[in-house]
C-alpha positions as CSV (number, residue, x, y, z in Angstrom):
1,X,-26.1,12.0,-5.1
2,X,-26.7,10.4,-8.3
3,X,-28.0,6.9,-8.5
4,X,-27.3,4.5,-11.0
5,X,-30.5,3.5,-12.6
6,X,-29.8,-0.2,-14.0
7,X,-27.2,-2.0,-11.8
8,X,-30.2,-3.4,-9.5
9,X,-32.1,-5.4,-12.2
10,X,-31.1,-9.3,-13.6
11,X,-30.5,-7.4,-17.3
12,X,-28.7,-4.2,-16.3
13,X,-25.9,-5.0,-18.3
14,X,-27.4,-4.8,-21.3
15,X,-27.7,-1.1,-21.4
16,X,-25.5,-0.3,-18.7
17,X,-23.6,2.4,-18.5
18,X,-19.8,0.8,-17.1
19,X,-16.4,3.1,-16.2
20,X,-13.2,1.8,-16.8
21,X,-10.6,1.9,-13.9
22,X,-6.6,1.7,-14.6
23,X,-6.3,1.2,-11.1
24,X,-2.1,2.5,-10.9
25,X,-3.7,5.8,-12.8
26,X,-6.7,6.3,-10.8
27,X,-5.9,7.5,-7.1
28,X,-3.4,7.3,-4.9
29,X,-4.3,6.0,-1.2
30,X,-0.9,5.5,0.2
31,X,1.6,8.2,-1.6
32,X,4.2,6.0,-2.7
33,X,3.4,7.2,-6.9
34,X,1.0,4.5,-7.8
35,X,-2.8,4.4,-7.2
36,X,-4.1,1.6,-5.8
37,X,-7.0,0.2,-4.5
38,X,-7.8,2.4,-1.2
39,X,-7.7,5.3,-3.5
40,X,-10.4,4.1,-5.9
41,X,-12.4,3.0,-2.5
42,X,-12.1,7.1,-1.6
43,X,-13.3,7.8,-4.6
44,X,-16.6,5.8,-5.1
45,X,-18.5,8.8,-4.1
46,X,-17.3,10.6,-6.7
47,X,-18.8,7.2,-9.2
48,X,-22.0,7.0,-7.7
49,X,-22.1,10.7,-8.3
50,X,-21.6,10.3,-12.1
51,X,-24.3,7.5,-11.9
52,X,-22.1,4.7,-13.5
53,X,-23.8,1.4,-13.1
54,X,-20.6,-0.7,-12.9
55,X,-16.6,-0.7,-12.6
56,X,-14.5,-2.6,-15.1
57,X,-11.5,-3.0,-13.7
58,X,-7.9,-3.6,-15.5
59,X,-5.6,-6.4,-14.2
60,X,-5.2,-5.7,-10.3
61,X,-3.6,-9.2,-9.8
62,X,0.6,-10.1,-8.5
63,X,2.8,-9.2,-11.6
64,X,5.8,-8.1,-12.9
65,X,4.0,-5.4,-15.0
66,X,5.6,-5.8,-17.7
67,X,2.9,-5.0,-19.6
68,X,1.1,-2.9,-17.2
69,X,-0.6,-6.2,-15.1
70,X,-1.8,-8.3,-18.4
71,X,1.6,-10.3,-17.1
72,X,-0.3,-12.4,-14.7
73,X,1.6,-14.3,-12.1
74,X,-1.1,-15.1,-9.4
75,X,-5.0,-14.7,-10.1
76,X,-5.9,-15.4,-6.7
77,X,-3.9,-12.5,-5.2
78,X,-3.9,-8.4,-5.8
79,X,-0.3,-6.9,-6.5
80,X,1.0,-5.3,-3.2
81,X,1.4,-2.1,-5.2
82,X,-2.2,-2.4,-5.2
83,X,-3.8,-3.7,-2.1
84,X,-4.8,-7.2,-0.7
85,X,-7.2,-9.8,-1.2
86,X,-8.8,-8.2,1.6
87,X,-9.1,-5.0,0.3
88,X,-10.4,-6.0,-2.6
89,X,-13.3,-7.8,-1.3
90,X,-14.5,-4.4,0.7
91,X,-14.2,-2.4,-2.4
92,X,-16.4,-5.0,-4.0
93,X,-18.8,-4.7,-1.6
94,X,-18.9,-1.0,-1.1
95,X,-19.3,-0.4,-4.6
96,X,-22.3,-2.9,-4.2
97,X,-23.7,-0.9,-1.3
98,X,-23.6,2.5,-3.9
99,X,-25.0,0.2,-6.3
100,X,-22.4,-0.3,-8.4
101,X,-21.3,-3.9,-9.5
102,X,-17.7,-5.4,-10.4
103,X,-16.5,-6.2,-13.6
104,X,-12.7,-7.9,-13.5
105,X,-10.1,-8.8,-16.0
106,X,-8.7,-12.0,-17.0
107,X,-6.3,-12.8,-19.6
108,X,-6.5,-16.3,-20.8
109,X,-4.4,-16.3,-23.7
110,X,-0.7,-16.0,-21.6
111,X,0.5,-15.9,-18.4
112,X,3.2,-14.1,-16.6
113,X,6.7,-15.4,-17.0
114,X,6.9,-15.5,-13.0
115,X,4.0,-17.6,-13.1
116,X,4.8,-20.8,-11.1
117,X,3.9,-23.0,-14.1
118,X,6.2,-21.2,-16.6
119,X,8.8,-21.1,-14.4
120,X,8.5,-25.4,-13.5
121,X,8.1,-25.3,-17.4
122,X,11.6,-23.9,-17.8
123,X,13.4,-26.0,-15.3
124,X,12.3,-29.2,-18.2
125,X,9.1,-30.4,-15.8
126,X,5.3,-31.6,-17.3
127,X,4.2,-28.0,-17.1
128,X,5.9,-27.5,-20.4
129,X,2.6,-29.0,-21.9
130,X,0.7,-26.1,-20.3
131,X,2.6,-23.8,-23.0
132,X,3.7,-24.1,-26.7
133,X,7.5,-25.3,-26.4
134,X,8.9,-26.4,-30.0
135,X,12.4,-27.1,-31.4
136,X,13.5,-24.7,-33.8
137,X,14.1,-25.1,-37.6
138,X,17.7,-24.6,-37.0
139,X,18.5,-21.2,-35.3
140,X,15.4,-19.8,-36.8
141,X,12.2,-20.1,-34.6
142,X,9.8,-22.7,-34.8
143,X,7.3,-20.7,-37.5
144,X,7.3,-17.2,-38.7
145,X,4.7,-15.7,-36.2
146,X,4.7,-12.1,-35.2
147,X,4.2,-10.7,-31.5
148,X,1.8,-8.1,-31.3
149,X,4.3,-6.1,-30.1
150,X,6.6,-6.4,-32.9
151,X,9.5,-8.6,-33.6
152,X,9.2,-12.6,-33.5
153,X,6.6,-14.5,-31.4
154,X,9.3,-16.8,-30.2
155,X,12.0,-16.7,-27.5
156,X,14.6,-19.4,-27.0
157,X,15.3,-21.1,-24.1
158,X,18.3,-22.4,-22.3
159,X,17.9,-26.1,-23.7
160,X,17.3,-25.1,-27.0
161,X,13.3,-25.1,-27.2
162,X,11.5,-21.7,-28.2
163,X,8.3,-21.1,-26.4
164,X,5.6,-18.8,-27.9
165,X,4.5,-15.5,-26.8
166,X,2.1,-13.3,-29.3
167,X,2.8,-10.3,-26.9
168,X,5.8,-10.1,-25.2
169,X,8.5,-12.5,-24.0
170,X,7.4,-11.9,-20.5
171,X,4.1,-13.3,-21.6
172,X,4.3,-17.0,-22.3
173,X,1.1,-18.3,-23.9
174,X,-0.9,-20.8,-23.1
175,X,-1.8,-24.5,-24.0
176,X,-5.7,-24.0,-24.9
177,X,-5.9,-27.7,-25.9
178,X,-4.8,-28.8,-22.3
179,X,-7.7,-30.0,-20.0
180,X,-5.4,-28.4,-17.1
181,X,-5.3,-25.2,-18.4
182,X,-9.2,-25.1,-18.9
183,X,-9.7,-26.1,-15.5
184,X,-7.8,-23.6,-14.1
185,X,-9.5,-20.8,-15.7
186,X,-13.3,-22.0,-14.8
187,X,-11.5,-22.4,-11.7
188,X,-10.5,-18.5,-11.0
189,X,-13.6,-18.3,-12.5
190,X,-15.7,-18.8,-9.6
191,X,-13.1,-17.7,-7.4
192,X,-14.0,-13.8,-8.2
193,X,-17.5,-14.8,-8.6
194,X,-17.5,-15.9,-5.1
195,X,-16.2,-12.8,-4.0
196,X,-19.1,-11.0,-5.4
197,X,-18.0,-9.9,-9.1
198,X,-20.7,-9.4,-11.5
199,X,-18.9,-9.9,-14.9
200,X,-15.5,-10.7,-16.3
201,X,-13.7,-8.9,-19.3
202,X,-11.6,-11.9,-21.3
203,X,-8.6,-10.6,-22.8
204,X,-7.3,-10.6,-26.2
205,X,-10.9,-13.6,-26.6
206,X,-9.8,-14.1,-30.1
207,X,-6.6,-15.5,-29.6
208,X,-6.7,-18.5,-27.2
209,X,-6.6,-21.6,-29.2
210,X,-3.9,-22.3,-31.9
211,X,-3.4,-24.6,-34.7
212,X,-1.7,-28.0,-33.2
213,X,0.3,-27.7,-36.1
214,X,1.6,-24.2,-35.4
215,X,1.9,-23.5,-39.0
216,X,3.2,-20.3,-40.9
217,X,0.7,-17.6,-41.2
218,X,-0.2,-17.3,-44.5
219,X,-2.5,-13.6,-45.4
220,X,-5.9,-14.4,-46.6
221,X,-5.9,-18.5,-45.9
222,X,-8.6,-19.7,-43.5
223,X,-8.5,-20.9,-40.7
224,X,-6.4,-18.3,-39.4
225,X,-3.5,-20.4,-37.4
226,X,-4.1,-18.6,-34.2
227,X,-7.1,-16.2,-34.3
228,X,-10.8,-16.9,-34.1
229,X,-10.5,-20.5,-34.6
230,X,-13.9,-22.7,-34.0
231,X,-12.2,-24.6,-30.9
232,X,-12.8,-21.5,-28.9
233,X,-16.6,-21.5,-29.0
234,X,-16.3,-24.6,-27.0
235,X,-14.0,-23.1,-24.5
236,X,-16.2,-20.3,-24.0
237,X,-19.8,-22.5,-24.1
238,X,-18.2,-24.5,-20.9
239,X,-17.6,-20.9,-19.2
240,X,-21.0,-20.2,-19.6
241,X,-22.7,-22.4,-17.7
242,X,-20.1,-21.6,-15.0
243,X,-21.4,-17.8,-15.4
244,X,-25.1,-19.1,-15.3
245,X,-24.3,-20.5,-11.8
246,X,-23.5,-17.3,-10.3
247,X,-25.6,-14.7,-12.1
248,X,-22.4,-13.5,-13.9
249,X,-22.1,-12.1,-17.1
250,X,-18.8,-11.7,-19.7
251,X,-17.9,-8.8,-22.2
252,X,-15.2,-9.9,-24.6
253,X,-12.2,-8.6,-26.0
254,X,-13.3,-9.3,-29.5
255,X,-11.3,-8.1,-32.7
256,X,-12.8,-9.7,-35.9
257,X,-13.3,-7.6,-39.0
258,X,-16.0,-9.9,-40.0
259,X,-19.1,-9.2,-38.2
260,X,-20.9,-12.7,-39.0
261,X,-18.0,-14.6,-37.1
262,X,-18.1,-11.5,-34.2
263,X,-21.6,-12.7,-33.5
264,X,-21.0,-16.5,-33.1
265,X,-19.1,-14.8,-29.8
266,X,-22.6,-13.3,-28.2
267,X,-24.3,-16.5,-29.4
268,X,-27.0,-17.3,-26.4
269,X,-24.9,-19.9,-24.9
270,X,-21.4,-18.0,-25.0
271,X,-20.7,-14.4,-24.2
272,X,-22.7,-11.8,-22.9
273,X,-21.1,-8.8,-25.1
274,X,-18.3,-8.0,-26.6
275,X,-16.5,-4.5,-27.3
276,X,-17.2,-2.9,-30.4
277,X,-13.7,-1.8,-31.8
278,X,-14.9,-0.7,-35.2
279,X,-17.1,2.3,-33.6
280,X,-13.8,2.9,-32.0
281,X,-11.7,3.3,-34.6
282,X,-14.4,5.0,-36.6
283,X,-13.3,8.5,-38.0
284,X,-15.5,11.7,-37.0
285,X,-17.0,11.1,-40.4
286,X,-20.9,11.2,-40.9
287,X,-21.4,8.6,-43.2
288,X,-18.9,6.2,-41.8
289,X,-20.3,6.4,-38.3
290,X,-23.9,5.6,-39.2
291,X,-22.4,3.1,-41.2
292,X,-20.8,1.5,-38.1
293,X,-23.9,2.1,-36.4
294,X,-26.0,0.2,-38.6
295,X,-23.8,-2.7,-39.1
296,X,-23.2,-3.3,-35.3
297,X,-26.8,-3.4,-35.2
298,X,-27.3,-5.7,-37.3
299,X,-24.4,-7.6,-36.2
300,X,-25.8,-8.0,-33.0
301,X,-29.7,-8.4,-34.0
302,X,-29.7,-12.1,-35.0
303,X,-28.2,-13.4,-31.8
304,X,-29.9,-10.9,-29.8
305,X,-27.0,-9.3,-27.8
306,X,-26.7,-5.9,-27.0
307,X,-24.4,-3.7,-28.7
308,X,-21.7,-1.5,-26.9
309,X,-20.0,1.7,-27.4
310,X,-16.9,3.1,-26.7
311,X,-14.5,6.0,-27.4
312,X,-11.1,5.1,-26.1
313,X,-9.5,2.6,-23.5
314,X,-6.6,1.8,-22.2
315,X,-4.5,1.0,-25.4
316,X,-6.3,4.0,-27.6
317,X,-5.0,7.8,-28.1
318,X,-7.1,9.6,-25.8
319,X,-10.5,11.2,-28.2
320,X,-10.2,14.9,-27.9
321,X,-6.9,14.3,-29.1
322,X,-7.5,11.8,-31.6
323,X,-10.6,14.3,-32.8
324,X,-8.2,17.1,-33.0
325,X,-6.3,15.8,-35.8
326,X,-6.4,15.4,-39.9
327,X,-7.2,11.6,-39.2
328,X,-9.8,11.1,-36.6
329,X,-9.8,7.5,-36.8
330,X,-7.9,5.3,-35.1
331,X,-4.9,2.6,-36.3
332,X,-2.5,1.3,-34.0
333,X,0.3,1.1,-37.0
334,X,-0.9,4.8,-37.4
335,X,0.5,5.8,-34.1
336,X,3.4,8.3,-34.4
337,X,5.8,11.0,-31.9
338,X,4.6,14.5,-32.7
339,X,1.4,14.2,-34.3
340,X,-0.3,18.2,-34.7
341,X,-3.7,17.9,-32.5
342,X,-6.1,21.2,-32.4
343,X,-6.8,20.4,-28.7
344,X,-10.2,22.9,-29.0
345,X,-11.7,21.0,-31.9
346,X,-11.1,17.4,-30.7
347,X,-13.6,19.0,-27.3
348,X,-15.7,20.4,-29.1
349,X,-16.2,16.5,-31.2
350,X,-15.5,14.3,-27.9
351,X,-18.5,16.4,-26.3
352,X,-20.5,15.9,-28.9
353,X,-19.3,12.3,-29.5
354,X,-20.0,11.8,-25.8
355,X,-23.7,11.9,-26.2
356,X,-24.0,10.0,-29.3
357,X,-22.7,6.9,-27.9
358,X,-24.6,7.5,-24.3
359,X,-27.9,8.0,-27.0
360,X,-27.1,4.5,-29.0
361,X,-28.6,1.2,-27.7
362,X,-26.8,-0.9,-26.0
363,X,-23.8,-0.7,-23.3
364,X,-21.7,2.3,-22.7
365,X,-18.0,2.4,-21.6
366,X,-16.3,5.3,-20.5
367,X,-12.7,5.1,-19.6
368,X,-11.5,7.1,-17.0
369,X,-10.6,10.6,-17.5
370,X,-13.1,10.5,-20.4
371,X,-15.2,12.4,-18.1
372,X,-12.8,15.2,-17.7
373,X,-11.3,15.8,-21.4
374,X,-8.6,14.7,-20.6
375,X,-6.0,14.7,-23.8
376,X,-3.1,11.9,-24.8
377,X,-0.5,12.8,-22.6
378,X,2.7,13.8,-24.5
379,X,5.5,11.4,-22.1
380,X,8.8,12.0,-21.9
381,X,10.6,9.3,-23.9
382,X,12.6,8.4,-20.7
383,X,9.7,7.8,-19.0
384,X,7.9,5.6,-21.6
385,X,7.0,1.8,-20.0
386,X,4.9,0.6,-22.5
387,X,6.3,-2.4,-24.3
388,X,4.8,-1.7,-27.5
389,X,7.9,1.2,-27.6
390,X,10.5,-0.9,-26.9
391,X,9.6,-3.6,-29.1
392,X,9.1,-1.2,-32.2
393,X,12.7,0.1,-31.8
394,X,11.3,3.3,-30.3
395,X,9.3,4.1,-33.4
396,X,5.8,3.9,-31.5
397,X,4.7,5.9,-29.0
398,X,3.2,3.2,-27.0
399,X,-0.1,3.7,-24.8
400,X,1.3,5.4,-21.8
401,X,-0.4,9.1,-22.8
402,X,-3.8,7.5,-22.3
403,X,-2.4,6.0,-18.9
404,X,-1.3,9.4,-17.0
405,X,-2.7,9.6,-13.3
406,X,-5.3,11.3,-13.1
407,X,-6.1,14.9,-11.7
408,X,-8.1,15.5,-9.0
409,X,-7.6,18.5,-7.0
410,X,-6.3,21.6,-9.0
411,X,-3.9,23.2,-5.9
412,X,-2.4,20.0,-4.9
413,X,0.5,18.4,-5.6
414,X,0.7,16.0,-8.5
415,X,-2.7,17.4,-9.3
416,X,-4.2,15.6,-6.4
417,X,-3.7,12.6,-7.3
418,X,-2.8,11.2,-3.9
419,X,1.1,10.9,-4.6
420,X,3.8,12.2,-1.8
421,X,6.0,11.5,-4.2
422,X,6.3,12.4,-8.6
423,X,3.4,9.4,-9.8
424,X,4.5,6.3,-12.2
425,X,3.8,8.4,-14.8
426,X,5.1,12.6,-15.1
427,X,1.7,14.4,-15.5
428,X,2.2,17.2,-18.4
429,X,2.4,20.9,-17.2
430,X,-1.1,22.5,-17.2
431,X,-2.6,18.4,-16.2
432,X,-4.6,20.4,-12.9
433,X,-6.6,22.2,-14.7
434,X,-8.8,19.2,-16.0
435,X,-8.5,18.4,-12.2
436,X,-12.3,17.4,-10.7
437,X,-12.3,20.3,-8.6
438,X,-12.4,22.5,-10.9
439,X,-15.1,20.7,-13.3
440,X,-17.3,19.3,-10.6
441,X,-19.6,23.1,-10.2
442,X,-18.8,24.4,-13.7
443,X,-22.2,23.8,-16.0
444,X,-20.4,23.6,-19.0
445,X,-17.4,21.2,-18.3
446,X,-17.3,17.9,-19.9
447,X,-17.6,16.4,-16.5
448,X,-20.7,18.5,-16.0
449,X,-21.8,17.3,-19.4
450,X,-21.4,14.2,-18.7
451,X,-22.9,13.6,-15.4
452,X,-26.2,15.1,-17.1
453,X,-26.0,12.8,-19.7
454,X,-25.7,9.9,-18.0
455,X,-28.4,11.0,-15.7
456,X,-30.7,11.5,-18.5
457,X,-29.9,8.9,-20.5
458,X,-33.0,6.6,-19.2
459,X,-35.3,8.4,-21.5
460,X,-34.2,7.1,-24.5
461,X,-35.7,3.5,-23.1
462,X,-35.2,0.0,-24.7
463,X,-36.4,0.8,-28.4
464,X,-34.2,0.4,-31.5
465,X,-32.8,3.1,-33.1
466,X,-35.0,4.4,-35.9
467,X,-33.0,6.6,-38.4
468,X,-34.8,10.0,-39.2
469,X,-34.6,12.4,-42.7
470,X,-31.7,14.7,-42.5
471,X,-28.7,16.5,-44.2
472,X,-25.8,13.7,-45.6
473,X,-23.3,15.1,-42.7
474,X,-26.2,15.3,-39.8
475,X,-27.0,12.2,-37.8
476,X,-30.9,12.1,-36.7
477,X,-32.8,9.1,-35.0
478,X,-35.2,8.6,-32.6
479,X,-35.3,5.8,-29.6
480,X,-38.3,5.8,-27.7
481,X,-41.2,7.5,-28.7
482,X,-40.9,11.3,-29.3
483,X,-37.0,11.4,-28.2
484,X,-34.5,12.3,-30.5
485,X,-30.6,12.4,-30.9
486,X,-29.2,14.6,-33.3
487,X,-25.3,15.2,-33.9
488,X,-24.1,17.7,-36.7
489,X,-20.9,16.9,-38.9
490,X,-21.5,19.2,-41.6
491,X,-19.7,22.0,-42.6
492,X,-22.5,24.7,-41.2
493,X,-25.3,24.9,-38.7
494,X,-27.8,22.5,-39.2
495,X,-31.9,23.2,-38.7
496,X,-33.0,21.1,-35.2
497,X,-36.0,18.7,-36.0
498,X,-39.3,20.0,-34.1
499,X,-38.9,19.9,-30.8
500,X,-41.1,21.2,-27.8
501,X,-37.7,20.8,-25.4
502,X,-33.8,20.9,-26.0
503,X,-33.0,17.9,-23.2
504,X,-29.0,18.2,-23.5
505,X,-26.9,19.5,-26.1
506,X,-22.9,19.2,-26.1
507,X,-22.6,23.1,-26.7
508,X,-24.9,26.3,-27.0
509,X,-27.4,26.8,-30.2
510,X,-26.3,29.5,-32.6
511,X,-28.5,32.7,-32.5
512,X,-31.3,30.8,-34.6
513,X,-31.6,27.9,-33.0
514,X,-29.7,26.2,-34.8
515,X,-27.4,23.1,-34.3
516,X,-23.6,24.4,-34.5
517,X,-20.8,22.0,-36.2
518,X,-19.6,19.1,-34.1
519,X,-22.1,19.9,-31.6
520,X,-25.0,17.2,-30.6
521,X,-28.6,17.5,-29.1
522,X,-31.2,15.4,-27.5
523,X,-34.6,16.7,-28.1
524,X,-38.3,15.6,-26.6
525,X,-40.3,16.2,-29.8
């Protein structure tokens, strides 16, 4: 069995290779359609096995889901569709004993609407200062904010007062500029730390702290009324020195166009790292890749945080499907019902993809089914659940094809996932055979590809990345001393640098020994 190789040391996360768990898509202990947390404890073999070094898990706390468990009613206790308290604490540990550490969620910016202080904040009590409750200008809300989800930011209440949500009504935010509110947080802080967490992910990190003033939102006029205002770096200061008591370390939810103000985040005294949504989004584009490359970098250098890498998460259309297409990149406004997707090419890229982000410096995240190919799920429009649908009038597709349970064992039923009965989510004909089963002893399946990979990855070391001479559509560089990464974009088979040993590559040379389009190496010179 696979070991992870950094989880043990004080600085593993900064090159760490962490999976992300939806737990009600993962595995199924108990048959009732949802997974839960017995069914990721089943499957930790299978996570040392890949050699991940920790878990992040998505919201597993009481709520109402109405936005799949970012509706927070109780952080101290694990939804019943999920588990205990209890059961939580021995998946923490057992994870520990494969040596693989905890990250959890938490999601300052808003609460659920079930939360016991909305709800004494709705029955006209003090808690109401833990929220933003205004009078309206007449029948029209307070300002002119817009949820993320669509439609106003605003819902009116029985007495008259609107109270704020920048996501959904269920979702209530809070009062940043309340010394309650702050306590409360450092508070279930070190609650989960206590329990033996190693990190926390913050939510939506950006969007805490709002203008007293709750002005309209003006394009182009600083200070932004409710996003990446200076207040926060205070708030997130003060939760540093709570991590520094425990060990614990923070990856933020970070998403700033401008890279200078990204970095104040992963300033020595604040944040630990924070995701890197423009390599995300980036198209399968040569030049715009290295491009994101370098400025994430550089980004990064002068506070001397580690970068991280992803391809997809729990809100982005899956990456062999989002390769597939005519626009590669990602947009959330972008998102549309019966996009075409050449399921063979988007592979052939998310292999090849695959090892250029586990060949970058920094942190890795892979989000489950990753591993397997997996594609976007095409759901039935009755079975949709994703607010972001709803709210847009049924125009978006919403985020529930990244969220389909996943498939374990080809010949059972519901692909293995664990279910007696059909999962949350209807898993697309044809779902088993991405099941692990059937990857686990085939050499050339992308779970096969990626278990190497990870394996392997150790040999690129600590060392920056140091670009090497190639074609305009071929990325080269070199880590450590005599090991290369090379991924090809271009139009033809591209000419390997001299090697003396082909490590990995996402796909067989060509008859020359040659680099094949949208196919990546690593190379011992």
């Amino acid at each position: 069995m696979g070991q992870p190789t950094h989880a043990r040391t004080p600085d593993w996360w900064r090159s760490a290779v962490i999976y992300q768990v939806y737990v009600r898509s993962f595995a199924d202990g108990d048959g009732d359609g949802t997974g839960d947390l017995a069914g990721v404890r089943a499957r930790l073999p299978y996570l040392a096995e890949l050699g991940v070094d920790a878990l992040w898990f998505n919201p597993w706390y009481l709520s109402p889901m109405k936005d799949g468990g970012y509706d927070v009613a109780d952080y101290r206790a694990i939804d019943p569709a999920f588990g205990t308290l209890a059961e939580a604490e021995k998946l923490i540990a057992e994870a520990r004993e494969l040596g693989i550490l905890t990250i959890v969620d938490i999601v300052p910016n808003h609460v659920s609407d079930q939360h016991p202080w909305f709800r004494a904040a709705l029955s006209g009590g003090p808690e109401r200062e833990l929220f933003h409750f205004r009078r309206g200008r007449g029948e029209l809300p307070p300002n002119a904010w817009r949820s993320q989800f669509g439609g106003p930011a605003w819902t009116r209440v029985e007495d008259g007062d609107w109270y704020l949500h920048l996501f959904a009504p269920e979702q209530p935010d809070l009062n940043w500029a309340h010394p309650a509110v702050r306590q409360e947080h450092e508070d279930i802080l070190r609650f989960w730390w206590e329990r033996g967490v190693a990190g926390v992910r913050v939510d939506s990190a950006a969007l805490l702290v709002k203008d007293p003033l709750l002005p309209d939102f003006t394009e182009g006029r600083d200070p932004h009324p409710y996003v990446d205002r200076d207040e926060l770096h205070d708030v997130y200061r003060s939760w540093r020195a709570v991590a520094d008591e425990y060990g614990g370390i923070f990856v933020g939810e970070v998403w700033l166009p401008d890279t200078e103000r990204f970095a104040r985040y992963l300033r020595p005294d604040e944040l630990h790292t924070a995701f890197n949504f423009t390599f995300m989004a980036c198209p399968w584009d040569a030049r715009r890749l290295r491009a994101s490359i370098d400025e994430t970098l550089a980004a990064h250098a002068p506070v001397g945080a580690p970068a991280t890498w992803v391809l997809c998460n729990h809100d982005v259309t899956r990456t062999v499907t989002r390769y597939g297409r005519t626009d590669t990149g990602f947009d959330f406004a972008a998102k549309a019902f019966g996009t075409p997707t050449d399921l063979a090419l988007g592979i052939r890229r998310a292999r090849a993809a695959a090892l250029l982000s586990l060949a970058l410096p920094g942190a890795v995240y892979v989000y489950q089914g990753e591993e397997l190919g997996l594609p976007e799920a095409d759901v039935p429009r009755h079975r949709i659940e994703d607010p972001m649908h709803f709210r847009s009038g049924g125009i978006d597709p919403g985020r529930d094809g990244c969220r389909v349970p996943l498939p374990w064992t080809s010949e059972a039923p519901h692909a293995g996932f664990g279910s007696l009965e059909e999962p949350w989510l209807p898993q697309p004909a044809g779902w088993s055979a991405y099941a692990v089963d059937r990857q686990r002893d085939d050499p050339d399946s992308m779970l096969a590809l990626y278990r190497a990979a990870i394996a392997a990855r150790p040999v690129f070391g600590d060392g920056p990345l140091t670009w090497l001479p190639s074609p305009d559509d071929v990325l080269a560089f070199a880590r450590a001393e005599g090991v290369i990464c090379v991924v090809n974009l271009a139009g033809s088979p591209a000419e390997l640098p001299g090697h003396h040993e082909l490590l990995l590559s996402s796909g067989p040379l060509d008859d020359r020994g040659r680099l094949p389009q949208d196919t990546a190496a690593w190379l011992r010179a």
